[in-house]
C-alpha positions in Angstrom: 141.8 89.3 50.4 142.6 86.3 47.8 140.7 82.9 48.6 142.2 79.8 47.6 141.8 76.3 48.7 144.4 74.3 50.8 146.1 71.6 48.1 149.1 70.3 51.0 149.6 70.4 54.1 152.5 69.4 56.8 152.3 69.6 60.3 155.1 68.1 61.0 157.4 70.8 59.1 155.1 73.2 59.8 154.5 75.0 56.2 151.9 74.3 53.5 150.5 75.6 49.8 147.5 76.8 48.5 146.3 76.9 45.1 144.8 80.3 44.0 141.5 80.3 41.6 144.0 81.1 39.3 146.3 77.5 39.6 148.4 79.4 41.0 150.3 77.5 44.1 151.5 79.5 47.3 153.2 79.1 50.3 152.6 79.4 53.8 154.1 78.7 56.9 151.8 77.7 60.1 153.2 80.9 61.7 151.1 82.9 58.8 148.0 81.5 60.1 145.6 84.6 61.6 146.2 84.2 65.4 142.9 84.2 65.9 142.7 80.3 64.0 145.7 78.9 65.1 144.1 76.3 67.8 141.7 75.1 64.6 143.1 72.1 62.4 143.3 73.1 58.6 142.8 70.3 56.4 143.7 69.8 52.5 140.8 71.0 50.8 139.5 73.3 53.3 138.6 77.0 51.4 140.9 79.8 52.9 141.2 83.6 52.7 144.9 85.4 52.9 146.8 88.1 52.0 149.8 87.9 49.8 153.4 89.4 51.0 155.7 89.8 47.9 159.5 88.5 48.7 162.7 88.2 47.1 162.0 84.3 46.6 158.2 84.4 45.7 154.5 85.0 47.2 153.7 84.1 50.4 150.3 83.1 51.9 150.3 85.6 55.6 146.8 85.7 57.2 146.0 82.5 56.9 142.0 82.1 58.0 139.1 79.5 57.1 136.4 80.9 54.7 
């Protein structure tokens, strides 16, 4: 599991990033979000755990959950 903190978030499209300890920025989209914390409101700056899923285009943030 990788930690990072939540640097944007848009609820309105439906996808945010998070920036890794390393600087590194990632993307998520609110259907990554563990079921289990899907009814809680994630805020920028909230501290997050995930699991990264290689793609063709990038890393992206699946298994979204509050830390």
């Amino acid at each position: 599991m990788e930690k990072g903190m939540i640097k944007m978030i848009d609820y309105l499209k439906g996808f945010g990033f998070i920036t890794t300890a390393e600087e590194d920025e990632v993307y998520f989209n609110m259907k990554d979000v563990h079921p289990k914390f899907r009814g809680q409101q994630l805020r920028e700056g909230d501290t997050v755990g995930f699991d990264l899923k290689r793609e063709m285009k990038g890393d992206r943030a699946v298994n979204v959950r509050p830390v």
